[in-house]
C-alpha positions in Angstrom: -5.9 44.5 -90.5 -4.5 40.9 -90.5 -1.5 40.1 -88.3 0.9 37.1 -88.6 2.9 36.2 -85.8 5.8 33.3 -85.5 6.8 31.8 -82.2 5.6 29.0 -80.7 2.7 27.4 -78.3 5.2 24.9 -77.4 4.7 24.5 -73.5 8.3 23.6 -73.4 8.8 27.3 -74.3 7.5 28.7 -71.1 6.9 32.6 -70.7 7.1 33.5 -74.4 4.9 30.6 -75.4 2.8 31.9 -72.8 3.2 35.8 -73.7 2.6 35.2 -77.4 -0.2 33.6 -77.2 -1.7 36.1 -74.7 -0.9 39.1 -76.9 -2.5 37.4 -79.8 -5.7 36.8 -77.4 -6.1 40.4 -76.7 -5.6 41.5 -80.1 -8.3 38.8 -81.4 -10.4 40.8 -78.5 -10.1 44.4 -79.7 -11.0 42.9 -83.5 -7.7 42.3 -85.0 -7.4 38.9 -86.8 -4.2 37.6 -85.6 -2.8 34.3 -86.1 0.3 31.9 -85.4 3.0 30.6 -87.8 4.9 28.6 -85.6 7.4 24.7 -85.8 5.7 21.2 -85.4 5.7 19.7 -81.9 8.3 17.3 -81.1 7.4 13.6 -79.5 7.3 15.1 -76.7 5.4 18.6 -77.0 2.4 19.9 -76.3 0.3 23.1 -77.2 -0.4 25.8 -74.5 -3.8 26.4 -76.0 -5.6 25.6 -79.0 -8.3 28.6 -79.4 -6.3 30.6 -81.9 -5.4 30.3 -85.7 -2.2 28.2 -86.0 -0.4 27.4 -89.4 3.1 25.1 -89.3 5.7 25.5 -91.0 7.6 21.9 -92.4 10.1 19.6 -90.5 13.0 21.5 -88.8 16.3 20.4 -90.0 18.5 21.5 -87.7 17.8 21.9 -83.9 19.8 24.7 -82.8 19.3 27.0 -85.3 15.9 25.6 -86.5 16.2 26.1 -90.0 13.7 25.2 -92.5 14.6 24.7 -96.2 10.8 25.0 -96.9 9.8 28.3 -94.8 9.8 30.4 -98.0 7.4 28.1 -99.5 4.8 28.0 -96.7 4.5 31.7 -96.7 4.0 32.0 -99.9 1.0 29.5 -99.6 -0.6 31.3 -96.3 -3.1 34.4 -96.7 -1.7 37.8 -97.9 -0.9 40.0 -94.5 -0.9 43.7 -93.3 2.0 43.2 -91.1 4.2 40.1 -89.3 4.8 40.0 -85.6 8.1 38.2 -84.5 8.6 36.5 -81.4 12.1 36.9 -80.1 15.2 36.5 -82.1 18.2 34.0 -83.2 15.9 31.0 -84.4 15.7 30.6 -88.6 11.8 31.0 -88.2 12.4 34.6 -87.4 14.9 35.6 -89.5 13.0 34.0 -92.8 9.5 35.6 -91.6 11.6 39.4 -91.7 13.3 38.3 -95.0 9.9 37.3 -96.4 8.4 40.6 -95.3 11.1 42.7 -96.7 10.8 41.1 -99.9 7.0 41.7 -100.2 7.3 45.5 -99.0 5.4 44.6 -95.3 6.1 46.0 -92.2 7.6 43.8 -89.0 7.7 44.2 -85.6 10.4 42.2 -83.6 9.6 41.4 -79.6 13.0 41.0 -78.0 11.5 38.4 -75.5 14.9 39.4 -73.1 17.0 38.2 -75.4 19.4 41.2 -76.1 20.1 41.4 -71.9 23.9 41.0 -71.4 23.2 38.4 -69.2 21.8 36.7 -72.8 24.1 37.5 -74.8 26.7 36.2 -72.7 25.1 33.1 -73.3 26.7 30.8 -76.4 28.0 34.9 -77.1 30.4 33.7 -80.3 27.6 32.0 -81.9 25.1 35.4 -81.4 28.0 37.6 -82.5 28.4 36.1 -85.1 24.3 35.6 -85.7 24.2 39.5 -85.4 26.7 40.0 -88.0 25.4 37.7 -90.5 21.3 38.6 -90.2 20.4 39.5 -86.8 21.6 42.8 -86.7 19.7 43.8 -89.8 16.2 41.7 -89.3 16.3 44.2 -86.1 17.5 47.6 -87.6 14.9 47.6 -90.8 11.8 46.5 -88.2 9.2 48.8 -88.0 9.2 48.6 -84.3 10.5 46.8 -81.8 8.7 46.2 -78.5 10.7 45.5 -75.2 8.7 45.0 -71.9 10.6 47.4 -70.1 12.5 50.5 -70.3 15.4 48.6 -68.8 15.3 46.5 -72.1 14.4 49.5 -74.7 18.3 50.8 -73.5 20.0 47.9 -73.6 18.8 47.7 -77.3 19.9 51.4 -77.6 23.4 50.7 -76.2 23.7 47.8 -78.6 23.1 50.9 -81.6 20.2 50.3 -82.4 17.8 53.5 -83.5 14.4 52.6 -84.9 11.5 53.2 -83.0 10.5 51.0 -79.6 7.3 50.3 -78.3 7.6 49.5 -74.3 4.6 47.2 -73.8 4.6 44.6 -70.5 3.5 41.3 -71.2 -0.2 40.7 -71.0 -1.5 38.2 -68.1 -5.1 36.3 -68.1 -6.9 37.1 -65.5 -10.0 35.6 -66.2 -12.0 34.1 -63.0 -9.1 35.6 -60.6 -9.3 39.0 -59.9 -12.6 38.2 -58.1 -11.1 35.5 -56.2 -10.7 36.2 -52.6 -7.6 35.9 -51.4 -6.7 32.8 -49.3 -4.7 32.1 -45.9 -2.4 29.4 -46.2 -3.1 27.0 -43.6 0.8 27.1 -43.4 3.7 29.2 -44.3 4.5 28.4 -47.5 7.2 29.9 -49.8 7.0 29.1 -53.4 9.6 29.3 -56.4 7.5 28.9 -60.0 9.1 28.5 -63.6 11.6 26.6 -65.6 13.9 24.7 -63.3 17.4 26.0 -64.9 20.9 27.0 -63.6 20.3 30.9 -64.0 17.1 31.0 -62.3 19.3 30.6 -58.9 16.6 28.9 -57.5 19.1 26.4 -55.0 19.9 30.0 -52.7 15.8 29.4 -51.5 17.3 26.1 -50.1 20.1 28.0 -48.8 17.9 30.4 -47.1 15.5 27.2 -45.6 18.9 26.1 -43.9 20.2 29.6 -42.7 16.3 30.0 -41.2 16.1 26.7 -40.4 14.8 26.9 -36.7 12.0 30.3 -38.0 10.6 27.8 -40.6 10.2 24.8 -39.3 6.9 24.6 -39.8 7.0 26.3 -43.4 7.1 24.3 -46.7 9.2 25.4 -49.7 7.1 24.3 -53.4 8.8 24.3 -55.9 6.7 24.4 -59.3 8.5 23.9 -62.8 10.9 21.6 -64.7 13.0 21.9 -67.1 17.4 21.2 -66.5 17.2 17.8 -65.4 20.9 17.8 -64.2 20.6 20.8 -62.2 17.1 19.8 -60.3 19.3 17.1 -59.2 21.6 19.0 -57.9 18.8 20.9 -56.1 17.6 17.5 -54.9 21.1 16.2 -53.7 21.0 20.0 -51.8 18.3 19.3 -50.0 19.2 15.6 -48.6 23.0 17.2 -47.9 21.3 19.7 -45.8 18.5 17.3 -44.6 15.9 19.6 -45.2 12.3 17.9 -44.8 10.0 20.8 -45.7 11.5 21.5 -49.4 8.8 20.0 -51.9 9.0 19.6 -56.0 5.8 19.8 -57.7 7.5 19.1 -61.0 5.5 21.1 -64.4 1.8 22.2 -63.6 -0.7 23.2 -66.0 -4.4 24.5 -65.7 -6.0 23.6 -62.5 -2.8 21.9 -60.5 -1.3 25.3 -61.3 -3.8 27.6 -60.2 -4.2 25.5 -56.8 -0.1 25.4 -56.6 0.2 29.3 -56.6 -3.0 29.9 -54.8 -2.0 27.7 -51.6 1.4 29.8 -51.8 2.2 32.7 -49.0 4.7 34.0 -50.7 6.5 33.4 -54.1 10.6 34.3 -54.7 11.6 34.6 -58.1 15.8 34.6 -57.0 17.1 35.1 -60.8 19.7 36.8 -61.5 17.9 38.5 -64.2 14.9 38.2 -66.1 13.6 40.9 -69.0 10.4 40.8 -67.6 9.1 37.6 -65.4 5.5 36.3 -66.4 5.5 34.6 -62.9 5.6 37.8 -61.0 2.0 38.5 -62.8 1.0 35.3 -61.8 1.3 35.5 -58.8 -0.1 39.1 -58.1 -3.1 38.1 -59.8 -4.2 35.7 -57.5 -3.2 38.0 -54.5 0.1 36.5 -54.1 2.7 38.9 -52.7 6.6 38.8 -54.9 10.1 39.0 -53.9 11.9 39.2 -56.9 15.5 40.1 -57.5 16.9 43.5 -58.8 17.5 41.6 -61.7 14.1 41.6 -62.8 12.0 45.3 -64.0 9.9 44.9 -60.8 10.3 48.1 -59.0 6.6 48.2 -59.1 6.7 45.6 -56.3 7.6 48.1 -53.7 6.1 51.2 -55.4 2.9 49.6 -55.2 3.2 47.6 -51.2 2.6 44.5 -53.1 6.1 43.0 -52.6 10.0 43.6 -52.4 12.4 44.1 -55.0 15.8 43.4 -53.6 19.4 42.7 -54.4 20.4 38.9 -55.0 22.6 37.7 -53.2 21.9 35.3 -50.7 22.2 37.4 -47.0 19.4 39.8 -48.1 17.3 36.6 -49.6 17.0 35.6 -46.3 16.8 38.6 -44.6 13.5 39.5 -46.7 12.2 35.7 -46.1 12.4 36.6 -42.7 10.8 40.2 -42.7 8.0 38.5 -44.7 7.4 35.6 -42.8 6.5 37.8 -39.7 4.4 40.8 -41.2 0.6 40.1 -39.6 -1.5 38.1 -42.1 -3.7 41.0 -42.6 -0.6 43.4 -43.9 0.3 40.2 -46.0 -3.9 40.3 -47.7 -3.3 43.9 -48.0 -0.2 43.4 -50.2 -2.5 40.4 -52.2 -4.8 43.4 -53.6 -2.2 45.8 -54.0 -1.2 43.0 -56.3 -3.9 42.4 -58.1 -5.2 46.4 -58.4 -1.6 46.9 -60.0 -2.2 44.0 -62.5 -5.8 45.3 -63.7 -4.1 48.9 -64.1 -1.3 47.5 -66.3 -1.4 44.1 -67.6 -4.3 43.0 -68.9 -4.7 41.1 -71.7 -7.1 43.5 -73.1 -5.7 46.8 -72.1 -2.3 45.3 -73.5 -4.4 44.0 -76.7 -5.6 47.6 -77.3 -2.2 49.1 -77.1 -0.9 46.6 -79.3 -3.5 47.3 -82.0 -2.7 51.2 -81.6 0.7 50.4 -82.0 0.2 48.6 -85.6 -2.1 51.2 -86.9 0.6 53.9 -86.6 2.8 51.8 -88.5 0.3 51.0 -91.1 -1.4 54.0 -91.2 0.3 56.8 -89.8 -1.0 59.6 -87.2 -0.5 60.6 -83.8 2.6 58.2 -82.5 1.4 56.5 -78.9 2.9 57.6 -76.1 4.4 54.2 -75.3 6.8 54.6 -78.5 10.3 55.8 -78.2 12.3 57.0 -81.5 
């Protein structure tokens, strides 16, 4: 069975760069060759990782779209594949890989990456009506399969009229050298925000909720770990002198090591989006023993479910009303939640466990038999 997948590795991508190449990762692992078809780095990019097949396609001639007059011609010059894995929608790369595969009688599968939320759609929404009209809508409806993370997204996609089969499959997390980490006690109270730095991730109503608790965290630090909108982190910047915060620190984009130090060092982390399809973050942090409070907007129910964090409605009075429930449960409660954490993620998503299911998933489309249990017609 050979697998080829289009995205990108693109560290300027963020969670689907990572989640791609994860999910090829644990497919390599349970013996399925899998590789990448993704766009050449700009001046400034830089690949996530390096350890799996990658094939480029030519230039991109047009940024927002990123078509490429040549895609047809670089598929036809790559191997001869069982099946083609699409990560996420809109971009020409996707829509010429499901072309492609229609034309040579292959199956595709098509990961929505959060991309048909409302909240998304409302986003540019004349330019992906009319992208559905044109091509979207049908690259979707003749996949074999589409996979959302959650079931929140599998009926959104239903709502939109959508009726081939869905495989609901989380994104995978590495977890490699962590699990077996103990879990460490902040020599302060440190709240922590980590991801792309853009308007929708909300992430100014943490500032908001260091002023309101201003006198309660004092002593506490608020790191926040990404980049990304350089407009609006000046506005978060600006936010904090206004309000003369001294305790609110930007650790701009961290990778590898910095990263792993960043989260571990962290008491708590707050992902305040308004929404998110599934939040690679949240895994992050639970990994390394890291209790979440993420938003309602976010699949995360699991948080509670499991005592490993809170999963609460946005808006900024219960923010800081759950900052300050946290910030005084006993440390031991707060190491407690940390293995809840990281049980959860071993249970669910693995990169292995998620690799397997993934491999089950193209062998019923290749090959028929008993449909998984994680597949909804």
């Amino acid at each position: 069975m050979k697998i080829l997948h289009s995205g990108s590795l693109d560290v300027k991508s963020g969670g689907p760069a990572l989640s791609t190449y994860l999910t090829i990762k644990g497919l390599v692992h349970a013996g399925v060759q899998s590789e990448l078809l993704m766009p050449p780095l700009d001046k400034n990019g830089a690949l996530l990782a390096n350890d799996i097949s990658i094939h480029y396609t030519s230039d991109i001639k047009n940024t927002r779209w990123g078509y490429m007059p040549q895609l047809p011609y670089t598929l036809m010059q790559l191997p001869e594949y069982d099946l083609f894995h699409i990560q996420g929608l809109w971009l020409y790369l996707g829509h010429g890989v499901a072309s492609f595969a229609r034309k040579q009688n292959k199956p595709y599968v098509i990961s929505l990456r959060g991309m048909l939320y409302p909240q998304a759609l409302a986003h540019s929404a004349l330019i992906k009506k009319i992208s559905l009209l044109l091509y979207q809508r049908t690259d979707l409806q003749r996949a074999a399969c589409i996979q959302a993370t959650c079931k929140e997204e599998l009926e959104y996609y239903r709502e939109l009229g959508f009726s081939n089969p869905v495989a609901v499959l989380p994104n995978p997390i590495d977890m490699e050298g962590l699990i077996e980490c103990p879990i460490q006690s902040p020599q302060k109270l440190r709240i922590g925000y980590l991801g792309r730095v853009h308007p929708r991730k909300r992430i100014e109503r943490l500032i908001y909720a260091f002023d309101a608790l201003r006198d309660e965290l004092k002593e506490a630090e608020l790191l926040i770990i990404g980049a990304g909108d350089e407009q609006y982190e000046q506005f978060l910047r600006n936010e904090v002198i206004r309000l003369n915060l001294t305790n609110v620190r930007f650790a701009g984009f961290l990778t590898g090591e910095e990263k792993d130090k960043a989260i571990l060092s962290l008491s708590f982390l707050v992902v305040p989006s308004d929404f998110e399809n599934f939040g690679n973050i949240v895994t992050e942090a639970l990994v390394r023993g890291v209790p979440v409070i993420a938003s309602k907007g976010m699949p995360w129910q699991e948080l509670e479910e499991c005592h490993c964090g809170w999963w609460i409605d946005n808006d900024q009075e219960t923010i800081n009303k759950t900052l300050h429930i946290a910030m005084n449960i006993p440390e031991s409660e707060r190491i407690e939640m940390g293995m809840n954490g990281k049980q959860l993620v071993v249970e669910k998503y693995s990169v292995d466990s998620l690799g397997g299911k993934m491999k089950r998933l193209y062998e019923w489309i290749l090959y028929g038999g008993t449909k998984p249990d994680f597949i909804y017609d």
